[in-house]
VMD Tcl script that draws the C-alpha trace (Angstrom):
set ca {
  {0.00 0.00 0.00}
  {2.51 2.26 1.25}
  {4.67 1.74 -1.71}
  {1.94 2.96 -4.45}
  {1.55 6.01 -2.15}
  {5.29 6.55 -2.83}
  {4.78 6.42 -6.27}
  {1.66 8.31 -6.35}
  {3.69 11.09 -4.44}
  {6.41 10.69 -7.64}
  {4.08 11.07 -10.08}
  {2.76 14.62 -8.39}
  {6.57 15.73 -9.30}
  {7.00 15.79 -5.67}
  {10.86 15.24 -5.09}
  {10.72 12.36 -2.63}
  {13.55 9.84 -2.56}
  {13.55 6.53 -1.65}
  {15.94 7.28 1.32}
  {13.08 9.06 2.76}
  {10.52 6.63 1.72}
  {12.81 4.21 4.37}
  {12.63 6.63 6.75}
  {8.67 6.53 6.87}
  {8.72 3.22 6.99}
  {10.90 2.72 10.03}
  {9.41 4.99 11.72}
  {5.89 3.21 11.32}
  {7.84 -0.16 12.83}
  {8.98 1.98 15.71}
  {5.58 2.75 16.79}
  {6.35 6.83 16.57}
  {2.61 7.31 15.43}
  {-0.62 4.67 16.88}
  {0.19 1.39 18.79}
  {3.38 -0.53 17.80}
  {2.45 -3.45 15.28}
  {3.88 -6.38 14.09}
  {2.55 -5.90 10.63}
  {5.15 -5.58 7.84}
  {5.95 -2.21 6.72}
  {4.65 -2.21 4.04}
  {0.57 -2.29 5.29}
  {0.03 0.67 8.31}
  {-1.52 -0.27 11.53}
  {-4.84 -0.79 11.40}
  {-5.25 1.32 14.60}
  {-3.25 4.40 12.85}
  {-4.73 8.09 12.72}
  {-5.54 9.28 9.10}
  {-4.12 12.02 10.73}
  {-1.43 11.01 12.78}
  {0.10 9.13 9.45}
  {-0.25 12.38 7.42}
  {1.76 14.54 9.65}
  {4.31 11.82 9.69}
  {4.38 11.03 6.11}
  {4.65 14.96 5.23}
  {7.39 14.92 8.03}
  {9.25 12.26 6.72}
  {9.29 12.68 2.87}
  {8.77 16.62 2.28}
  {11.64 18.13 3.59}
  {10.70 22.30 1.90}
  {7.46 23.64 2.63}
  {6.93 25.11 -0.79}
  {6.11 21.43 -1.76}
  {2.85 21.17 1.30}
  {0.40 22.14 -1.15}
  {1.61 19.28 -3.89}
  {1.78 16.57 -1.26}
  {-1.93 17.50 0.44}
  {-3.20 17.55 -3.51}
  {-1.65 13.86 -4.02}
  {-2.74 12.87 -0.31}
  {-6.06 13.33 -0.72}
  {-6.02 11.78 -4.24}
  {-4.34 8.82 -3.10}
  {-7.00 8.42 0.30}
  {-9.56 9.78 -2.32}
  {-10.69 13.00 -0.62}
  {-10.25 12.62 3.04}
  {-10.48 15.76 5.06}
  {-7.17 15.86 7.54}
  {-7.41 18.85 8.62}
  {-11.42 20.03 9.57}
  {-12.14 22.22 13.01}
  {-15.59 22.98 14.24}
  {-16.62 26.08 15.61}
  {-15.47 25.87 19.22}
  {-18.03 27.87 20.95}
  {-21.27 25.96 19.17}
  {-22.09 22.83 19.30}
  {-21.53 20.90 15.69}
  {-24.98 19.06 16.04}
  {-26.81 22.96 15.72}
  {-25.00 23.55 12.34}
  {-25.55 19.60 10.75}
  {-26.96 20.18 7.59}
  {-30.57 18.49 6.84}
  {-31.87 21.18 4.73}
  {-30.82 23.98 2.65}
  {-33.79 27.08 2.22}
  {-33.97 28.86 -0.99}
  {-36.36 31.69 -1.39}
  {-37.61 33.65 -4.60}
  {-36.43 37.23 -4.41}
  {-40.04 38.29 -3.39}
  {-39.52 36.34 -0.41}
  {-36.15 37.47 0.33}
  {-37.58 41.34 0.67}
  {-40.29 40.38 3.23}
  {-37.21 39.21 5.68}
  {-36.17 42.90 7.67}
  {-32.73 43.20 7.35}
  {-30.40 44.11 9.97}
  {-27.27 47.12 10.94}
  {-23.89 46.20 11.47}
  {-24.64 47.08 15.72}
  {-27.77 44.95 15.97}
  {-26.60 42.19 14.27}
  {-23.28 41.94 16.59}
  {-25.37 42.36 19.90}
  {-28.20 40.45 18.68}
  {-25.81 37.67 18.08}
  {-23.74 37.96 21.51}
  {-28.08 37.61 23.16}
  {-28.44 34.32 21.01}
  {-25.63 32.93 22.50}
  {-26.33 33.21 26.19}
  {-29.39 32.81 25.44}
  {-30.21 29.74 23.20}
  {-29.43 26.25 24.61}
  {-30.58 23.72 21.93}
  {-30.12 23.01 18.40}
  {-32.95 25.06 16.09}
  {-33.66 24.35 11.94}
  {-35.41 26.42 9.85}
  {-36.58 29.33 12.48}
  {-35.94 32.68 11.94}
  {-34.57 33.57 15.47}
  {-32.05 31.53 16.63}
  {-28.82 30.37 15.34}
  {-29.31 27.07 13.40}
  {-30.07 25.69 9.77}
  {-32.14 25.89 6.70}
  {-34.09 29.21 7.85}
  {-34.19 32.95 7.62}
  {-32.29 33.50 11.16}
  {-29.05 36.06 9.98}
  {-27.24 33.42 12.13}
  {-26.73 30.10 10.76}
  {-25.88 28.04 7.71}
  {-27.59 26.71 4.62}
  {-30.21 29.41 5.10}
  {-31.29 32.77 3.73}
  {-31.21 36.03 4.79}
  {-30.69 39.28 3.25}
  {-27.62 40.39 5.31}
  {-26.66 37.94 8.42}
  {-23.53 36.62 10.15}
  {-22.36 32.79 8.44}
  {-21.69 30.45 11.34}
  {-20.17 26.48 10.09}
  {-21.43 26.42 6.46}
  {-18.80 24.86 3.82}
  {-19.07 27.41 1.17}
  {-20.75 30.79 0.31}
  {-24.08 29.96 -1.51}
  {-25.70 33.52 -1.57}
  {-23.13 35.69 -0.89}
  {-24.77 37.73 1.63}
  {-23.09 37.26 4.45}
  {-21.92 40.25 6.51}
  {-19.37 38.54 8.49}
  {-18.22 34.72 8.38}
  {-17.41 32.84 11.70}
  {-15.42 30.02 10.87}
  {-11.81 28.85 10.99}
  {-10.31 29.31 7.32}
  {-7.67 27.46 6.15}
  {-5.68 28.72 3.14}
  {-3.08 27.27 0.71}
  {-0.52 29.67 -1.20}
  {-0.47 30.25 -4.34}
  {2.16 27.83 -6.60}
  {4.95 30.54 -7.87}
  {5.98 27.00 -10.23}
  {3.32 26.71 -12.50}
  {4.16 26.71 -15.88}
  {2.16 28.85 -18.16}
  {-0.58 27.25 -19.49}
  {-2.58 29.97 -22.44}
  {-1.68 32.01 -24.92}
  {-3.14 35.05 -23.35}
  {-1.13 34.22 -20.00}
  {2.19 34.23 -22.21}
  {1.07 37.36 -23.66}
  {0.29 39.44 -20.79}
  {4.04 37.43 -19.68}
  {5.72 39.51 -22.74}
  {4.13 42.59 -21.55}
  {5.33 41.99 -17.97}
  {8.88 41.71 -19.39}
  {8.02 44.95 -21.28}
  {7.14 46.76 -18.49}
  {10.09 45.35 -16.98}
  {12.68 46.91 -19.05}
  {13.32 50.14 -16.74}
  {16.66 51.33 -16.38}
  {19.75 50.46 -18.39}
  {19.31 48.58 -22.00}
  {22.39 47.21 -21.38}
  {24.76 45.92 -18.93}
  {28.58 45.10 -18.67}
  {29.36 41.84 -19.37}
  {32.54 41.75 -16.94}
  {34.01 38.30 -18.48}
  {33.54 39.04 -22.44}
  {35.44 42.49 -21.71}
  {38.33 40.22 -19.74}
  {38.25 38.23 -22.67}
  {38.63 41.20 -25.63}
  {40.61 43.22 -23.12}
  {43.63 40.40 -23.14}
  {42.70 39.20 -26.76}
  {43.73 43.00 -27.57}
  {47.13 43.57 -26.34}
  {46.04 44.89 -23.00}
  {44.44 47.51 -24.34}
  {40.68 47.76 -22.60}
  {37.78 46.53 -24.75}
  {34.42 46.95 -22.96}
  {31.60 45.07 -23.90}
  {28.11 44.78 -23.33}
  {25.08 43.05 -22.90}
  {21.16 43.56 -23.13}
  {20.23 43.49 -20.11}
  {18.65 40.37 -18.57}
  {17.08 41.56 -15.50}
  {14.83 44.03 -14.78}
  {15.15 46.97 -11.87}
  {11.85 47.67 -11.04}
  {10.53 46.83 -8.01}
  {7.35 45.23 -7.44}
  {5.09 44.44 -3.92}
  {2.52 42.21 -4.58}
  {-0.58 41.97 -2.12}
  {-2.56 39.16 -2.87}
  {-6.10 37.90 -1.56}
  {-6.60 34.49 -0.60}
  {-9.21 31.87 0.17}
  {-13.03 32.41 0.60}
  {-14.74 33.43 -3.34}
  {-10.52 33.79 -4.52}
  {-10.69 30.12 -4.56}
  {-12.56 30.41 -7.90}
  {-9.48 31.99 -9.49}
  {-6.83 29.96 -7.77}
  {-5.66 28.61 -11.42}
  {-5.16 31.93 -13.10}
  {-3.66 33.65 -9.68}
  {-1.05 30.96 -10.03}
  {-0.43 31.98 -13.62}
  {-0.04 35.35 -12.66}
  {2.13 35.08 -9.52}
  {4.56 32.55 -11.76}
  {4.53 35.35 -14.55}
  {5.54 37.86 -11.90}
  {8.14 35.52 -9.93}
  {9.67 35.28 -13.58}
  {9.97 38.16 -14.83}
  {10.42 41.06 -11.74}
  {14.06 40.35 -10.21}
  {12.65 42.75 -7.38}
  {9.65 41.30 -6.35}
  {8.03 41.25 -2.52}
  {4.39 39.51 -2.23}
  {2.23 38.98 0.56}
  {-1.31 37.43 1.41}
  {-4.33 39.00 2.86}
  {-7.67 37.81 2.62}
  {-11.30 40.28 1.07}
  {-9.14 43.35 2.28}
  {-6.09 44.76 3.86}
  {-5.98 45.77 7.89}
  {-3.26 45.64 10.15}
  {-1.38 42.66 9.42}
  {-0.62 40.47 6.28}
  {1.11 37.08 5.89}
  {3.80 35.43 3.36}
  {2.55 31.93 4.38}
  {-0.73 30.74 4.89}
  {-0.40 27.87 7.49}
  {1.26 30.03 9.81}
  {-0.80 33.55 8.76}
  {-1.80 33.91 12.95}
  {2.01 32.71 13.82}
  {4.12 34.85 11.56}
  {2.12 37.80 11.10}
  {3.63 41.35 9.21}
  {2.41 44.33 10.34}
  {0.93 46.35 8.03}
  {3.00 49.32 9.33}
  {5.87 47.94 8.98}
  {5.53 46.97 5.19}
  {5.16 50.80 5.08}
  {7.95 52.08 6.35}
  {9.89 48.86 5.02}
  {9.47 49.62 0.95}
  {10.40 52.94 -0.56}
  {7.90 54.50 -2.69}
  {10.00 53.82 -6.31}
  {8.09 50.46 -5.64}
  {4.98 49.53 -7.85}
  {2.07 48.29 -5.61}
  {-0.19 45.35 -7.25}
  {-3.38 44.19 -5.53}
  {-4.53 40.73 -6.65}
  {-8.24 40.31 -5.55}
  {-11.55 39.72 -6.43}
  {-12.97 42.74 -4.21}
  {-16.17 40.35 -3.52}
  {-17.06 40.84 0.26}
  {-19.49 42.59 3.10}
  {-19.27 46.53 2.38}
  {-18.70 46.05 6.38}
  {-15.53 43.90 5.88}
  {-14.55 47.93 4.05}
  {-15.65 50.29 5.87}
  {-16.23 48.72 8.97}
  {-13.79 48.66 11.95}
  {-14.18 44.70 13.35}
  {-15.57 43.78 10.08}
  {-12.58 41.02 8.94}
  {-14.50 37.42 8.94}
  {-11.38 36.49 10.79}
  {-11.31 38.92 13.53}
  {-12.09 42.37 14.96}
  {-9.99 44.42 13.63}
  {-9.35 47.86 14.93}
  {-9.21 49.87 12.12}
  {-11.73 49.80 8.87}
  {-9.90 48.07 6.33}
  {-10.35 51.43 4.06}
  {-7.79 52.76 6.06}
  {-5.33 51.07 5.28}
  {-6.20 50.21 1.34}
  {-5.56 54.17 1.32}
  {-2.24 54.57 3.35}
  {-0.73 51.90 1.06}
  {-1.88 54.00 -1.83}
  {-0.91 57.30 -0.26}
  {2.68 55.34 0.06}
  {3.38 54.43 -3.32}
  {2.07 56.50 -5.72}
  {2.60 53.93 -8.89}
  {-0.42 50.97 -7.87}
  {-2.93 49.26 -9.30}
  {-5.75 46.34 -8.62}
  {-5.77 43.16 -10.57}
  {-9.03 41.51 -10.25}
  {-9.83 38.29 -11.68}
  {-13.61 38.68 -11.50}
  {-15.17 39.23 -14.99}
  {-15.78 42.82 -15.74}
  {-19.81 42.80 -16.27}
  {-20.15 42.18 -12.93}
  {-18.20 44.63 -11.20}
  {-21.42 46.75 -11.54}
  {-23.26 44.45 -9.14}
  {-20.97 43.95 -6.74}
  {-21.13 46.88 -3.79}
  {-17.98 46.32 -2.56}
  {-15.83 46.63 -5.48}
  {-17.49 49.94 -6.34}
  {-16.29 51.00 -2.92}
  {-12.43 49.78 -3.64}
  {-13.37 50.88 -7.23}
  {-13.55 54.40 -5.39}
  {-10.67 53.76 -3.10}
  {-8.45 52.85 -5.97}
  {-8.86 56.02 -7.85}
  {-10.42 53.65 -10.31}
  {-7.25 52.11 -10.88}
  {-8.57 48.60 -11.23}
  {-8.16 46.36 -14.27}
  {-9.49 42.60 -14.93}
  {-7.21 39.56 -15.24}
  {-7.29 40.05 -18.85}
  {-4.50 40.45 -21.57}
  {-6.02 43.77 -22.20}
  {-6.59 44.58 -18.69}
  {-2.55 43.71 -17.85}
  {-1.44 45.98 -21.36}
  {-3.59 48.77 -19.11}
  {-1.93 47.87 -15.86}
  {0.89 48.08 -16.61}
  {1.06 51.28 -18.69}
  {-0.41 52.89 -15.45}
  {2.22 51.45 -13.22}
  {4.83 52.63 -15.85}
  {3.66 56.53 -16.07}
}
mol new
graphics top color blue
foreach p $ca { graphics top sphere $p radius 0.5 }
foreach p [lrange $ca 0 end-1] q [lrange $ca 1 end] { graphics top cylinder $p $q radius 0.2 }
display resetview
């Protein structure tokens, strides 16, 4: 068994060797996970934590964290599809938010339900909880399933608080309670269309800042002694670029749509921009920001900091869909994640006010951007400096970060 999981892991172009496959094998005969076993290595313990073997095995045979997200992908393949990693909302019991029904009302309906403000929901919410003791479906008061309560999941209501549900189905949520858990973004994948490689030529385009060419030290060594001594300089296009580039980039939630073309882009970028700082943030920007998701709480960047970090002679790029609560904008303690202290408009227009060359990237198709409150709102904040995930939209992009 283990064996084809070895290969399985080959085949994702993960670079595990057999040295290490030996290594995860001994350490299943030593008992280091589950009950020791007399088995042969080569079948697990029968006893053995999906788990507890995962952790090992990604201990044992990936040894460089940039290869996580390959070896979860061929994991779950291999196990076909079994969640490792799944947390329920501490504070509720898991049996309220079990999922028997889903409600869908017609838009008439949806009207009829009185919608809430940001203050009332937030203290109507902290009263449910003291208040409600028992597991409720299809109400419209307490916090359960399946009815037009603003606190539940697989519901609907107009503007309400997401508690336990898998995935957005409405996208009316004000603010999500749930633990997230986000992957990066591969900077190795190749790129795939023709548009992608086109909007890759105009990234090396916009790249070419600075010097056309460059001194190549060992071809002027070269002429310099061919000729008698006498010096013989000689130069080179230049193959690197000098302008600098800080990439903010959303991640998880609706972004998982657009995880493919992201990827694209953040190879594309990785490529071609010798100078190139990126970071993760997820619907908007407050007061920290991350490089790697499975420690984003751990190894947090202040926002501050990235401030007074980068000089302004670098070009900011937002990478987002802009497809959240207005609150999650404008609202201070409006992150799904937490209550943050300041609105996250704040801070989306200090980073502008810092570099003056910036510009929003978002992969959402353009004739919806209409419908879609808050990406008017960053719209605004951007000094309508946003541009879709287009080759056209990238040509426009980048002129604007090159005036």
């Amino acid at each position: 068994m283990l064996l084809d999981f070895f290969y399985t892991l080959r085949s994702a172009k993960l670079p595990v060797s057999v040295k290490e496959y030996l290594t995860l094998l001994e350490a299943l005969q030593r008992g280091v996970i589950g009950p020791r076993t007399e088995q042969g290595p080569e079948q697990p313990a029968s006893g053995y934590s999906v788990d507890d073997f995962y952790y090992l095995a990604r201990t044992a045979l990936v040894k460089d964290e940039k290869h996580f997200d390959k070896f979860d992908r061929a994991f779950a393949a291999y196990f076909q599809g079994v969640e490792l990693l799944t947390q329920g909302t501490p504070e509720l019991p898991l049996d309220w938010l079990r999922k028997n029904l889903e409600l869908n009302l017609s838009p008439e309906e949806l009207a009829k339900i009185q919608k809430m403000g940001w203050d009332e929901l937030m203290e109507t919410l902290r009263q449910r909880l003291e208040e409600q003791k028992e597991r409720h479906e299809g109400g419209s008061k307490w916090i359960g399933t399946g009815g037009t309560s603003p606190f539940g999941a697989y519901g609907q209501n107009p503007q309400g608080i997401r508690i336990g549900q898998e995935r957005n189905r409405n996208k009316s949520a004000v603010k999500v309670w749930d633990q997230r858990a986000y992957r990066d973004y591969d900077d190795s994948q190749e790129l795939g269309t023709r548009n992608i490689k086109m909007a890759l030529r105009r990234l090396r385009k916009f790249a070419r800042e600075g010097n056309v060419e460059e001194l190549d030290l060992d071809d002027t060594i070269r002429s310099t002694a061919a000729n008698a001594g006498y010096l013989d300089i000689k130069m080179v296009p230049e193959r690197h670029n000098n302008v600098k580039v800080l990439l903010l980039m959303d991640v998880g939630g609706t972004m998982d749509e657009h995880i493919a073309r992201v990827e694209e882009l953040f190879s594309a970028c990785k490529t071609e921009f010798k100078h190139l700082e990126f970071y993760y943030f997820h619907n908007c920007v407050y007061d920290f920001v991350w490089k790697n998701n499975r420690r984003r709480f751990a190894e947090k960047f202040e926002t501050w900091d990235i401030l007074r970090k980068y000089n302004k002679d670098y070009k900011l790029v937002f990478v987002g869909d802009a497809t959240m609560s207005p609150y999650e904008i404008l609202q201070p303690g409006g992150s799904v994640e937490y209550n943050n202290p300041e609105a996250g408009a704040e801070w989306l227009q200090r980073l502008t006010h810092a570099f003056p060359h910036f510009a929003w990237i978002n992969p959402e198709p353009q004739g919806v951007w209409q419908y879609r409150q808050s990406i008017s709102i960053v719209q605004q904040i951007m000094q309508q400096r946003m541009y879709p995930l287009t080759l056209r939209g990238l040509e426009e992009a980048m002129r604007q970060l090159s005036k």
